[in-house]
PyMOL CGO cylinders between C-alpha atoms (Angstrom):
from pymol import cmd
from pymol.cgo import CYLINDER

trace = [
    CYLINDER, -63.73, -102.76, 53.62, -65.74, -106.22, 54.54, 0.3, 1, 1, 1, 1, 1, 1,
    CYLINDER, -65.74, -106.22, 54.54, -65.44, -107.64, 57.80, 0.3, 1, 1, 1, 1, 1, 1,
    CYLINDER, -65.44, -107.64, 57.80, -66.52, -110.65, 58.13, 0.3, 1, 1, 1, 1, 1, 1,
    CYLINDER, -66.52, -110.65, 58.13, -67.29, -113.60, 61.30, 0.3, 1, 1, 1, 1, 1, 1,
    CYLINDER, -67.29, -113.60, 61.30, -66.73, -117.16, 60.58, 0.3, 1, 1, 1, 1, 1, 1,
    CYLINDER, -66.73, -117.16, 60.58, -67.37, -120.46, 63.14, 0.3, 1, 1, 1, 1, 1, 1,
    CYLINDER, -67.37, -120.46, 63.14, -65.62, -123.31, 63.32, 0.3, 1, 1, 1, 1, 1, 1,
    CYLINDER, -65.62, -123.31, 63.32, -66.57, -127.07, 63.61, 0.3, 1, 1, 1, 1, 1, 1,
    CYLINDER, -66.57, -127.07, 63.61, -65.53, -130.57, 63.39, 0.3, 1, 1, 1, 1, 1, 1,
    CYLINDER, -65.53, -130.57, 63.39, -66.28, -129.91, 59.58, 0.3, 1, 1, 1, 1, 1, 1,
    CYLINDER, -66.28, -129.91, 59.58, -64.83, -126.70, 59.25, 0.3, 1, 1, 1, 1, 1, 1,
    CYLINDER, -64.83, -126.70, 59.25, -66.07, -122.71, 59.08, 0.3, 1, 1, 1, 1, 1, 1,
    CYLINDER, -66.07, -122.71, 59.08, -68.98, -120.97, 57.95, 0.3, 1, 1, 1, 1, 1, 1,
    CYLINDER, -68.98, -120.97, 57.95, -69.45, -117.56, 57.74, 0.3, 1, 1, 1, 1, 1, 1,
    CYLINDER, -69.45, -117.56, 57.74, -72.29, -115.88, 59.79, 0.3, 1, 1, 1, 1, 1, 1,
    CYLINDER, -72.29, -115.88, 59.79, -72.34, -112.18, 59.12, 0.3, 1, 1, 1, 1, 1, 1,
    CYLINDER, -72.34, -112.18, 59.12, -70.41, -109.52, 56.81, 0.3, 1, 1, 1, 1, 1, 1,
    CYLINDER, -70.41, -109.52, 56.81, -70.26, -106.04, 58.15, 0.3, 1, 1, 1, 1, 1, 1,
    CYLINDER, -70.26, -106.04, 58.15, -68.93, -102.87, 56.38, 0.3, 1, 1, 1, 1, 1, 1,
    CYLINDER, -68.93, -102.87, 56.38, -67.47, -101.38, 59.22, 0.3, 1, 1, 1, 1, 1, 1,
    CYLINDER, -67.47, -101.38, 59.22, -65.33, -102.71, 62.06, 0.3, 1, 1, 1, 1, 1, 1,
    CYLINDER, -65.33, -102.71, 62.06, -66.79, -101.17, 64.85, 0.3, 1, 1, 1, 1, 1, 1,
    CYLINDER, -66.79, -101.17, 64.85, -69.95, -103.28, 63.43, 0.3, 1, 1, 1, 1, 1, 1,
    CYLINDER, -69.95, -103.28, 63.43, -68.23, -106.35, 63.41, 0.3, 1, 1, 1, 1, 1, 1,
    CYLINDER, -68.23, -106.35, 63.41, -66.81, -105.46, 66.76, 0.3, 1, 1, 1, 1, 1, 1,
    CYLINDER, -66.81, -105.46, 66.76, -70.25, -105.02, 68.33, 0.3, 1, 1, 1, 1, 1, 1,
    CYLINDER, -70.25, -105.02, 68.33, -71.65, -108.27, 66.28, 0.3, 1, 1, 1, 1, 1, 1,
    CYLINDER, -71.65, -108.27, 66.28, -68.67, -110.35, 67.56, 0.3, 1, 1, 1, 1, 1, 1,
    CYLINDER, -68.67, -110.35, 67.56, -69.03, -109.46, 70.65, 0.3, 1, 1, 1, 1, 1, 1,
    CYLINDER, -69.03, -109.46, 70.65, -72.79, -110.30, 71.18, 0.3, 1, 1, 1, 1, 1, 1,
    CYLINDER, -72.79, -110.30, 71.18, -72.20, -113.51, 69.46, 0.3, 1, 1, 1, 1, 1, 1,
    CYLINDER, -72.20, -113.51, 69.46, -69.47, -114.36, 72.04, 0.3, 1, 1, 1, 1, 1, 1,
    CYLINDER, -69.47, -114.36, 72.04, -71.70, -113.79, 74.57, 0.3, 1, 1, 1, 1, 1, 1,
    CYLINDER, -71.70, -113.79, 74.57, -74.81, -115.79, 73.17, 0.3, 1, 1, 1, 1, 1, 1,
    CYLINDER, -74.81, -115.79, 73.17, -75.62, -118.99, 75.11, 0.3, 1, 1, 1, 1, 1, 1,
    CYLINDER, -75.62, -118.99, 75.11, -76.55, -121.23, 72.30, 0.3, 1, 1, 1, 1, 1, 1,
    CYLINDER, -76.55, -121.23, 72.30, -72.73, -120.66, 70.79, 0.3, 1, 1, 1, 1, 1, 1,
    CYLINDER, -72.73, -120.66, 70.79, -71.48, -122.16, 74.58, 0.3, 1, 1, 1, 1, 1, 1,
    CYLINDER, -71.48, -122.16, 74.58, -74.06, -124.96, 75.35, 0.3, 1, 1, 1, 1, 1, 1,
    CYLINDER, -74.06, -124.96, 75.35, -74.17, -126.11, 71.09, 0.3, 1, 1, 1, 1, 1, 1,
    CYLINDER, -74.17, -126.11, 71.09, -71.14, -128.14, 71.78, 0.3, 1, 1, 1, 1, 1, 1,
    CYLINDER, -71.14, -128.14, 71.78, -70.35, -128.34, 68.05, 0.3, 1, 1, 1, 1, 1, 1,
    CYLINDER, -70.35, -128.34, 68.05, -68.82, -124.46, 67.54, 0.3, 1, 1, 1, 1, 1, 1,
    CYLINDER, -68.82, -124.46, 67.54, -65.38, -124.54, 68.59, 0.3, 1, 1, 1, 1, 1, 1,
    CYLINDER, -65.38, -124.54, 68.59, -64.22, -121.01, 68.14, 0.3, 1, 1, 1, 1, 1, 1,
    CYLINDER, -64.22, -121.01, 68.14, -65.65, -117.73, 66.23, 0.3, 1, 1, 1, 1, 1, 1,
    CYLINDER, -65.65, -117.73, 66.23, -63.17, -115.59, 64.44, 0.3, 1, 1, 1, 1, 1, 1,
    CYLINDER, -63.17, -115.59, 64.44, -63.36, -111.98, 63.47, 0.3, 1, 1, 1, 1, 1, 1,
    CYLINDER, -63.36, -111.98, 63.47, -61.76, -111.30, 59.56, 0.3, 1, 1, 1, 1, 1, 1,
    CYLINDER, -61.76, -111.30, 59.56, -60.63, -108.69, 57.97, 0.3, 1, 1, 1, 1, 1, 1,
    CYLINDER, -60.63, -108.69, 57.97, -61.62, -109.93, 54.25, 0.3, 1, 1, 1, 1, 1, 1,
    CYLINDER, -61.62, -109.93, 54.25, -60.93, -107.11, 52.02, 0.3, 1, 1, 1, 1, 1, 1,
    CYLINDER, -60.93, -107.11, 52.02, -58.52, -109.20, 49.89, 0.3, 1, 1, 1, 1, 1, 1,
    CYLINDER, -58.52, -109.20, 49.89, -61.02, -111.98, 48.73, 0.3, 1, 1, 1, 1, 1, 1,
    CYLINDER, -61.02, -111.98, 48.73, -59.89, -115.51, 49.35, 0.3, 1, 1, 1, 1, 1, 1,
    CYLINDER, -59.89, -115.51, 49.35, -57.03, -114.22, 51.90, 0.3, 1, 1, 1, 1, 1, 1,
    CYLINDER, -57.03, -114.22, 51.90, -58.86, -113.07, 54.64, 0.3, 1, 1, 1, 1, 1, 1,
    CYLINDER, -58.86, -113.07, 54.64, -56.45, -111.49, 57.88, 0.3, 1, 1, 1, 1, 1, 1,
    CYLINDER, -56.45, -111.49, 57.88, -57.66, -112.46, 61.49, 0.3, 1, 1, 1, 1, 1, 1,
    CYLINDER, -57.66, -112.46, 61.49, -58.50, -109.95, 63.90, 0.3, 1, 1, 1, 1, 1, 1,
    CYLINDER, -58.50, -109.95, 63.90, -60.04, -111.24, 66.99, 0.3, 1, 1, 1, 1, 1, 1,
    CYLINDER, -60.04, -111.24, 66.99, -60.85, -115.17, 68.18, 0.3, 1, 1, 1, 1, 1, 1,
    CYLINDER, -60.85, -115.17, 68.18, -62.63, -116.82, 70.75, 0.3, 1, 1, 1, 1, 1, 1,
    CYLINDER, -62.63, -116.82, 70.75, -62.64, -120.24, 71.71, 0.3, 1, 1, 1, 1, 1, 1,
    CYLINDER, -62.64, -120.24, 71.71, -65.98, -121.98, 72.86, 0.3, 1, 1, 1, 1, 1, 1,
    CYLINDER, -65.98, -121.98, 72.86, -65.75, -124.04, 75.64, 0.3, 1, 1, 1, 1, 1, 1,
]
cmd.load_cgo(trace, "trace")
């Protein structure tokens, strides 16, 4: 399985990491929810945590909204 963390913009998401495991993803979401340039950037709006074993259909797992 592929796990995978996207942000999202005024112009839409990019993926930032792919991880095989989820308890890898976990840990890299986590640490990128906590980073200080995601909060004070002003132009990432969220991060999402996917599930994209099915390839063009990935399934949402965690979010978190930048404020």
């Amino acid at each position: 399985m592929t796990y995978t963390i996207l942000t999202h913009d005024a112009w839409g998401s990019v993926p930032v990491g792919s991880f095989p495991t989820l308890e890898e993803a976990r840990s890299a979401f986590r640490d990128l929810c906590q980073d200080p340039w995601y909060r004070r950037d002003g132009g990432v709006k969220a991060l999402e945590l996917c599930d994209a074993t099915i390839p063009g259909n990935p399934q949402r797992l965690d979010w978190f909204a930048v404020r």
